[in-house]
N, C-alpha and C positions, 0 to 999 in steps of 0.2 A: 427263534422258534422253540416252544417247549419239546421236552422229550417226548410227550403222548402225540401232539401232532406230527414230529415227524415219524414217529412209529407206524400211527395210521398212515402219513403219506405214501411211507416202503410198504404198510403192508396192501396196498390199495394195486400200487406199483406191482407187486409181485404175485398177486392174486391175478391180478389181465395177466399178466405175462404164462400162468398155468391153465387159462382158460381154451386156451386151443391148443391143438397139435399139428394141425393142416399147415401146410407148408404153398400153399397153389399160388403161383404165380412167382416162385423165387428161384426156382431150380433155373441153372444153367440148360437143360435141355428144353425146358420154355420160356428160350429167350423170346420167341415174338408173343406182341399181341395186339390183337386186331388188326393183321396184315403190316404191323411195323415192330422191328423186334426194337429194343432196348435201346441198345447205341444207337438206331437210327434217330431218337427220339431226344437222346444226348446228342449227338451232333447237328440236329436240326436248333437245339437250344443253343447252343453254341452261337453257331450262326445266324441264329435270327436279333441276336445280341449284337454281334459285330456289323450285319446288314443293316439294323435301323441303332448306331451307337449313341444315340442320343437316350435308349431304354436301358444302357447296360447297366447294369446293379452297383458302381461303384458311385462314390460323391466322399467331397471334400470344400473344404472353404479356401478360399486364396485371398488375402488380405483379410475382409471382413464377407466377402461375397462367398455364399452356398453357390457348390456345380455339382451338377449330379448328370452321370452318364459324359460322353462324349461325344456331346453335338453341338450346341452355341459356345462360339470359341474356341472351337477345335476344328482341326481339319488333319484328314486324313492322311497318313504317308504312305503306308503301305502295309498289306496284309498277304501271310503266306499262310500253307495250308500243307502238312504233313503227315504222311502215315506213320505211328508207330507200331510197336510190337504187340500190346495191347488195346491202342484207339488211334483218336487222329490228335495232332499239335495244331496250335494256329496261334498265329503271332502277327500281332496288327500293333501298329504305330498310330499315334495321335501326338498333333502338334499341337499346346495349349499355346493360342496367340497373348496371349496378356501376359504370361509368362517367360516366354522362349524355353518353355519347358516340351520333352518330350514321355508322353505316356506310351509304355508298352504293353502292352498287355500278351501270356504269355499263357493260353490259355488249354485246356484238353479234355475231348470226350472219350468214355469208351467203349469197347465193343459190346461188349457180352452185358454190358449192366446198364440200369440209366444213372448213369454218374458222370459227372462235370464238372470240374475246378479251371482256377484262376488265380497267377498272381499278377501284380503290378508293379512295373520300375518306372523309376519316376529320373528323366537326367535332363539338368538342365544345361543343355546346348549355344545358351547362350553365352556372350560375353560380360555379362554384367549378374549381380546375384540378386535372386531373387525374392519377392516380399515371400511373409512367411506363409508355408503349406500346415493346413491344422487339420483337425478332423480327418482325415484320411481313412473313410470307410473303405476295407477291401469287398465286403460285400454292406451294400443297401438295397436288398432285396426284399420282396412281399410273395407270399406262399397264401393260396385260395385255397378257403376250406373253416368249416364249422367246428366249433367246440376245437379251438387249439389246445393241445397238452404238452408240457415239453418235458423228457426224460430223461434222464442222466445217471451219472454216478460222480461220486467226488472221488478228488483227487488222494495222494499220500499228505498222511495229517490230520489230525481231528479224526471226524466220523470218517475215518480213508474206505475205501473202496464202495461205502454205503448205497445205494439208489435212492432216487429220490423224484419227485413227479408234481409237476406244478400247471394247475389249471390257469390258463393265460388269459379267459375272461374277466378272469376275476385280480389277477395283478400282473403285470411286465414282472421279466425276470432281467436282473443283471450280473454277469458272471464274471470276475475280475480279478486279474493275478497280478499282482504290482512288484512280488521280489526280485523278480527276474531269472528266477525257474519256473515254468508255467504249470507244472501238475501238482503242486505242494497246495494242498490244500483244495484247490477245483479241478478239471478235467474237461478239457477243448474239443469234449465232442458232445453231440448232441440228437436227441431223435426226437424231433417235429411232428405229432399226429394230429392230423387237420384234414376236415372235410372225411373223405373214403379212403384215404393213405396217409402218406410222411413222407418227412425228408431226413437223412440225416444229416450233420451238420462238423462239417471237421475245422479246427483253426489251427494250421500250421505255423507256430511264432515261438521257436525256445527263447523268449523273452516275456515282458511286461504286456499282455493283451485283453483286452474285453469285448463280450459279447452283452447285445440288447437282445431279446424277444417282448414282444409286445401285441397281443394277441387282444387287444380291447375292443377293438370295433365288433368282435365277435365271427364275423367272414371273412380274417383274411390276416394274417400274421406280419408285420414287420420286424428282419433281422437286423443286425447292423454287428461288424467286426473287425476292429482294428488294433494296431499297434496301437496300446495306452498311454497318452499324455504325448504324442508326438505332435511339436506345433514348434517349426525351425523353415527358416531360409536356407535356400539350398546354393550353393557355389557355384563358380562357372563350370562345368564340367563333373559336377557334381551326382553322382546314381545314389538313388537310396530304392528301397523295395516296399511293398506290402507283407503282411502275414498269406500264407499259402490260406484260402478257400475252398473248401472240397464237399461236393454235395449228392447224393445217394439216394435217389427217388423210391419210393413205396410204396408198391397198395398194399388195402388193407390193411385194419390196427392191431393186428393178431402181435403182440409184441414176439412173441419166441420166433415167430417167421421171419418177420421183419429182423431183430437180431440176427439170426442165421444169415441172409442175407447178408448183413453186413460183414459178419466173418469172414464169408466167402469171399465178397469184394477184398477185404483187407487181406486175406491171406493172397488173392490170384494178384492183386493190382497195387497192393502196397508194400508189402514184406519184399524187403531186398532178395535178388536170387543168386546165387553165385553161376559159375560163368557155362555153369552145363544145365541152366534155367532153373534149380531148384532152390526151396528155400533151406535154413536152418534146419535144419533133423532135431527129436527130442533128442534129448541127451541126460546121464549120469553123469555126475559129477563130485567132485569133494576140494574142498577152499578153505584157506584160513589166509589171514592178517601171516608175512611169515618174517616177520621180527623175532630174532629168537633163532629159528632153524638155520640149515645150513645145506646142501647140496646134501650132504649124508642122510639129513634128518629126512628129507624131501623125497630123496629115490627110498630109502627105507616105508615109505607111506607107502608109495607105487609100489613095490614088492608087497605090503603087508594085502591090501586090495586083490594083489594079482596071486597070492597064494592061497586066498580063497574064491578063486575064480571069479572077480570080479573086474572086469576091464571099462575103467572109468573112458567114459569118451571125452571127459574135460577136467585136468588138472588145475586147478584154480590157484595161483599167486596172488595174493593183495598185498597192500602196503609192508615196507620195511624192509625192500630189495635193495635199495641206495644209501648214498651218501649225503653227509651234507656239505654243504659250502665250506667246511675247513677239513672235507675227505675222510671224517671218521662220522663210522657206526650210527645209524639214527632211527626211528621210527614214527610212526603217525603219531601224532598230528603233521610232524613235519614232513614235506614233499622231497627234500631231496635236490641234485642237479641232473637225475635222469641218468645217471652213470649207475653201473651196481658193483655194488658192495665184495669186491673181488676177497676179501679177508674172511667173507661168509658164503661166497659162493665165487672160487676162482677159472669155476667155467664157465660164468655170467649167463649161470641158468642153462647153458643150452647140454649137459650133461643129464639134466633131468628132462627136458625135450624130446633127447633122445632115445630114454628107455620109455615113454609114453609114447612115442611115435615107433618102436618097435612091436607094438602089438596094434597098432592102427589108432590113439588115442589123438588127442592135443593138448596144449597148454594155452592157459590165460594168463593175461599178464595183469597188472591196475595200476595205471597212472592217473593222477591228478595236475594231468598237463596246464590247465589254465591261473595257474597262482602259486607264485615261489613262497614257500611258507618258510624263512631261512631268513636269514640276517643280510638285509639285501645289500649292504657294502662288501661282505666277505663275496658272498654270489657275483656280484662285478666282476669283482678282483681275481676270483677262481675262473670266470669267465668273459677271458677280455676280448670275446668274440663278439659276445651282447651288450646292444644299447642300451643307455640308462634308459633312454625315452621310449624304449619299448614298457614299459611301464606307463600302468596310467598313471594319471598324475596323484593319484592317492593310496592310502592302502585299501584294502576292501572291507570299506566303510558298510557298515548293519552286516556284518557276517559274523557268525560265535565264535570264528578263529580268524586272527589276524595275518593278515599275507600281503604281498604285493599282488595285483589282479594284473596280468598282461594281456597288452594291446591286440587281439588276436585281429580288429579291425585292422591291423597293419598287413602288408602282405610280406614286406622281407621278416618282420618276427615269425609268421605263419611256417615260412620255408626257412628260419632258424630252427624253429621248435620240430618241426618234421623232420629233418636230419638228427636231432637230438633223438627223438622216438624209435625212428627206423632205425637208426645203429642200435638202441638195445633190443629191437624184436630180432632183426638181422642177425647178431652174433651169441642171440639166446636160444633161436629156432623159434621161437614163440609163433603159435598160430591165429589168435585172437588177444583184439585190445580191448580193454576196459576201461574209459575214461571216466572220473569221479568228478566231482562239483560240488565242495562241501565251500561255499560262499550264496548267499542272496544278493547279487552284481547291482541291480537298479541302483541305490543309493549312489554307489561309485561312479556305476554310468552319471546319474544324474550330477552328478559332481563336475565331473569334466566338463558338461555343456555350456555352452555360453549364452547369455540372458533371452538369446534370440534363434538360437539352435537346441531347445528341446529335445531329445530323442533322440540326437544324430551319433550319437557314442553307440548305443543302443544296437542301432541301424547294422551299423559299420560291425559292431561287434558280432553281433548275430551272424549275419552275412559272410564274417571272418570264420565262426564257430563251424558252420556248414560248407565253407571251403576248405578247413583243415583236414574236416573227415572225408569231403569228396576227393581230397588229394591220397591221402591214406587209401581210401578205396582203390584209386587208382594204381596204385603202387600194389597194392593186395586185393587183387579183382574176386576171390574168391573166400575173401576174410570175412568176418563179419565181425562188428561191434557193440559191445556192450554199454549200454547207456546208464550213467551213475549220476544221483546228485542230492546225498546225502537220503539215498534210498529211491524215491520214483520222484523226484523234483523235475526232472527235466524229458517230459516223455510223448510233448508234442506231436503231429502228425511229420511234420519236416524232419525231425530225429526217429521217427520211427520209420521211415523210409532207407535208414543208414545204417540202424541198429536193433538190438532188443531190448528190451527192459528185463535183465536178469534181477535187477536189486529192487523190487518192487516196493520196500521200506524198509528205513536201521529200526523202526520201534519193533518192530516183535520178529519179525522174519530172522532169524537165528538166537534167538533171548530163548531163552528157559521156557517150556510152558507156552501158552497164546497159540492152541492149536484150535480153540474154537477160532479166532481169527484168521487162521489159516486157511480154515473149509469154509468161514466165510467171503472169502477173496475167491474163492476156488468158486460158489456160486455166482457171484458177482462180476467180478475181471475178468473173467474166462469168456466172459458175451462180448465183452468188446476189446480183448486183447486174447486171441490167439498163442500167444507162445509168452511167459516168465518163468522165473525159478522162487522154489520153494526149498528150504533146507531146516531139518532133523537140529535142533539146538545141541549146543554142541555136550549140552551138561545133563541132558535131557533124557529119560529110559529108550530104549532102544528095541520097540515092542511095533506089532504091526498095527495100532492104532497111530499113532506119532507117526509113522514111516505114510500109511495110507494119505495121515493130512496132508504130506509133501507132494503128492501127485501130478505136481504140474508138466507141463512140456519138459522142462526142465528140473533135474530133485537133485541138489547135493546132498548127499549121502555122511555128511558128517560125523560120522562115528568115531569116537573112542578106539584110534587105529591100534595103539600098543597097550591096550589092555585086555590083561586074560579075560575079563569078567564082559568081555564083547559076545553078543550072542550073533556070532555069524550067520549059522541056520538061517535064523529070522531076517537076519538083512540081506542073504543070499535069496529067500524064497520072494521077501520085496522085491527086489529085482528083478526075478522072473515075471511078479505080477504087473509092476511098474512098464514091462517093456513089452506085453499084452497088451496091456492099455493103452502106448504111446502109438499103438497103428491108426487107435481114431482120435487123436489130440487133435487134429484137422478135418477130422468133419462136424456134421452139424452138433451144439449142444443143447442140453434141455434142463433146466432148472426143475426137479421135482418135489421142490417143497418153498416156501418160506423166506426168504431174506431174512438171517439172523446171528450175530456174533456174540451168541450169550452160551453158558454151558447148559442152558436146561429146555433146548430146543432139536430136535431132531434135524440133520441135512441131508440133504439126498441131490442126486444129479444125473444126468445121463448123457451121455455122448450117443451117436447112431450115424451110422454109413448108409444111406438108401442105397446105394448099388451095392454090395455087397451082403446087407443084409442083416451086419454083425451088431452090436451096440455092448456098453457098460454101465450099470448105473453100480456107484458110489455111495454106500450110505453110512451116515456114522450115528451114534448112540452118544453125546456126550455126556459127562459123570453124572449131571445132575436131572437129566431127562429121566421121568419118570415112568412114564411108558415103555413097558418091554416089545411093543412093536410097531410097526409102522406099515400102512399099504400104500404103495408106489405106482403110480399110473404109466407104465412106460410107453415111447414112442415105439410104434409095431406096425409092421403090414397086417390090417383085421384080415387078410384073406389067405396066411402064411402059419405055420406052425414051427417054433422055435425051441431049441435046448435052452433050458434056461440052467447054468451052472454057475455057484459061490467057489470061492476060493479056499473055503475051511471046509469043505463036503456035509455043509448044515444045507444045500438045496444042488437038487437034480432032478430035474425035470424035462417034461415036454410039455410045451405051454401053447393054447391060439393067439397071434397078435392081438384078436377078438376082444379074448379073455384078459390080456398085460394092458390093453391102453383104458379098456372100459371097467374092468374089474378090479384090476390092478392088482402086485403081487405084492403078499405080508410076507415081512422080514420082522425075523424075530431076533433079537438082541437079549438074552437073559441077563447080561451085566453090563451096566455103563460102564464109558470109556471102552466101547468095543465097537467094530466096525463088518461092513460086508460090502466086500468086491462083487458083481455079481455079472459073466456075460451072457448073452444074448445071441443064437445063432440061429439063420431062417436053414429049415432044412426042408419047409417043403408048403 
């Protein structure tokens, strides 16, 4: 696709999405309609799937023969039906007779929204092994409705976080991640507008997966989404799974509603909560690589933060805390054997735990658990607890750094490598893990397989990866996890139920400069990720334009700790603005301008609380915008009057919602590279 068309496609995309502000039919407080609220409507779908199984939305081939649904050749074993916290569970069994295979289905509506997912295990029960399973659609479903449009954003890489909007009359879309981190380069979710609504569209797979849309017929959309290139014969006893399926009904094509919506879902029904029901809190923070320092150097940071009254809520560790397989000194690239480096830090970190946890802070840690990057015969022999054959059988083949990849489909290496972990969070104090993934595994998976088992490395692996971290959770019910893999590689539906996406990319996201990219991510991501972190480069000026682009849920505060020529003022007064704004990181947001990562276009954005009344919009001026101002249409009650206050005392007012959504408010920028914070309060 050339650059002008896809320019027009974003800007096509981003023009519907500022065309409305009405929000009707998305609030949690009307959840019914037409005498049936939401989840009645999700759980009647549910089960009118498993009542006539022969309609259900999955199909796969078995030898050379297409089955779709489960009804010729299956029979049923049994189905339960349970309440959860959020909706209901239901779990129905299907006996494939040609097979002796058994399907699960494992499926869940919920309350407050219409939304509905599904995955599938597949074991075969029998005593003999079975011909090959191919195709394996987790969904093969069809969506009613005229003029389909499918909308997206791509993933980390290339045009990263871009939008982008594809009219399906006119060609099938296919969306396909073959490295085996699924967000590098595409992104596994999706908003289906068809007919008088949509759907959105989740694929849960931190592996190799593809999605079809095919919108031809013109009335009526065919999806399709599976695990990529799986086509293996399964063993006797043998489980393998589907990709998680998750799906999020919509009227109306207002897109910023519909957005909003989905936030809400994601943040009440996705986002992990810890154990007093709540999610992640924004957070402060400051992080480096810490090869090099030493317990000295590290509490010296903390002191330098806390003497100008700044109390980081997350002190960030990354690479270069351990050793390596012959016990001396090492840094990234290499991983280490998970032991730390007692000659650079002989309270193995939890000395610096302690002064961060004395004023109520935490610490992060960064492992790169899944691949001994080390000399894997000294690694043995340093560890004559581990099997050689916890390794796969190669190194990890298509990665830019060479490593052993481990067997995490194993389950005794899983409960190796977890006692490896927990003993350094344990005796560090460490409050949050951060796992990294600088490999592309498929290759290697593919490697292991045998001529007639496809995908089963894959399978195993995946399934290993999501049991590591649900045992970890278990152990730390109140922890939370940072999801790494070589920036936003791995940031799936499945992992983002376990974790967040702090590292949302290594290409610019701490590098010099790339702060229009910044506030383009901040337009873009922010609709359909809730909560990431943004960080201040680390060689970068230290001015409130730079500091504002960081804005996210999350902002390391990377400054220049031991230099005089730090202007603290400026990153003290950040802070206060920063922690203003983080009261509505979680409620609804509004894109006020444009879809744009160039320096000579204006951004704007706005967050807004309906119940309380409050909003922010964020605007920047970059260097080479040539316009000294801009009029911003904000989200407003038309029947409410509002303080409208900046953060630099260039606006103070009293403004009618009337007037801010219909008239809109000029913001005036006399110099690029300048910015304005601006809130919004209903006072009557």
């Amino acid at each position: 696709m050339t650059c002008k068309k896809t320019l027009k496609i974003i800007s096509v995309l981003l023009a519907a999405a500022l065309l409305g502000a009405s929000f009707a039919g998305c609030k949690k407080e009307n959840a019914k309609q037409k005498g049936e609220s939401y989840g009645e409507k999700a759980m009647k779908q549910i089960e009118r799937y498993l009542a006539d199984s022969q309609t259900f939305p999955f199909s796969f081939k078995y030898g050379n023969k297409k089955v779709t649904g489960f009804g010729e050749g299956f029979e049923k074993v049994s189905e339960e039906k349970a309440k959860a916290q959020d909706g209901t569970n239901y779990t129905a069994k299907f006996l494939h007779k040609g097979s002796g295979a058994v399907f699960e289905v494992r499926a869940k509506a919920y309350d407050l929204y219409d939304a509905f997912e599904w995955t599938v295990y597949i074991t075969n029960e029998s005593d003999k092994k079975t011909d090959a399973f191919s195709e394996i659609m987790a969904a093969d479903i069809v969506f009613k409705g005229g003029s389909p449009v499918l909308k997206g954003i791509n993933g980390d890489l290339g045009d990263m976080y871009a939008p982008y909007e594809y009219d399906l009359k006119t060609v099938p879309v296919t969306k396909t991640s073959t490295s085996g981190r699924p967000t590098h380069g595409v992104f596994p979710y999706f908003n289906l507008d068809c007919g008088s609504g949509g759907v959105f569209i989740a694929v849960g797979w931190p592996g190799c997966w593809e999605a079809t849309f095919d919108g031809m017929s013109g009335n009526s959309t065919r999806v399709t989404a599976c695990q990529y290139g799986f086509d293996a014969c399964l063993e006797p006893g043998e489980t393998v799974r589907t990709p998680l399926v998750a799906f999020l009904r919509h009227e109306g094509r207002d897109q910023t509603a519909s957005m909003n919506l989905w936030r809400r879902w994601f943040i009440e029904c996705n986002m992990r909560k810890d154990t007093a029901g709540n999610v992640i809190k924004p957070a402060t923070g400051w992080g480096t690589v810490v090869e090099g320092h030493t317990t000295h150097s590290l509490t010296r940071t903390v002191n330098s933060f806390l003497r100008h009254g700044i109390e980081l809520d997350y002190f960030w560790m990354d690479a270069g805390w351990y050793v390596n397989a012959g016990g001396s000194s090492c840094g990234w690239p290499e991983t280490g054997m998970w032991k730390v480096d007692t000659s650079k830090f002989p309270d193995k970190l939890a000395d610096v735990s302690e002064l961060v946890h004395s004023y109520g802070g935490k610490t992060l840690l960064w492992f790169e658990s899944e691949v001994v990057r080390c000399d894997p015969e000294q690694f043995l022999k340093a560890n004559p607890d581990f099997k050689k054959e916890w390794f796969l059988e190669t190194a990890a083949i298509g990665s830019w750094l060479q490593g052993e990849l481990l067997d995490l489909g194993n389950p005794e290496l899983r409960e190796w490598l977890l006692n490896k972990i927990t003993t350094v969070m344990d005796e560090g104090g460490i409050d949050m893990y951060r796992q990294d993934f600088n490999v592309d595994p498929a290759q290697a998976w593919g490697w292991c397989d045998d001529f007639d088992r496809k995908g089963i490395t894959e399978n195993r692996y995946v399934t290993g990866y999501l049991a590591l971290w649900d045992a970890l959770l278990e152990k730390y019910p109140d922890m939370t996890i940072d999801s790494c893999a070589s920036g936003g590689g791995r940031n799936d539906l499945e992992t983002m139920r376990r974790a967040v996406p702090l590292h949302i990319s290594d290409y610019w996201d701490g590098q010099s400069g790339k702060y229009d990219e910044r506030q383009a991510v901040l337009l873009s991501l922010s609709q359909w990720f809730p909560y990431f972190k943004l960080q201040i480069g680390n060689n970068d000026e230290v001015n409130s334009y730079n500091l504002r682009s960081c804005m996210a849920p999350w902002i390391n505060l990377n400054v220049p700790v031991m230099s005089k020529s730090t202007p603290w003022d400026t990153v003290t007064k950040s802070v206060g603005e920063w922690k203003q704004l983080s009261e509505l990181f979680y409620k609804d947001f509004y894109p006020l301008t444009l879809y744009s990562n160039t320096n000579d276009s204006w951004r704007a954005y706005e967050y807004y609380d309906e119940e309380s009344g409050k909003g922010a919009a964020m605007v920047f001026r970059p260097e080479n915008a040539n316009d000294t101002s801009l009029t911003i249409k904000l989200h407003a009650d038309a029947n409410a009057k509002y303080t409208v206050k900046d953060c630099d005392g260039l606006i103070d007012a009293v403004i009618s919602g009337r007037d801010l959504a219909q008239k809109g408010l000029k913001v005036t920028l006399g110099q690029p590279g300048t910015s304005a914070l601006i809130f919004i309060t209903k006072c009557g």
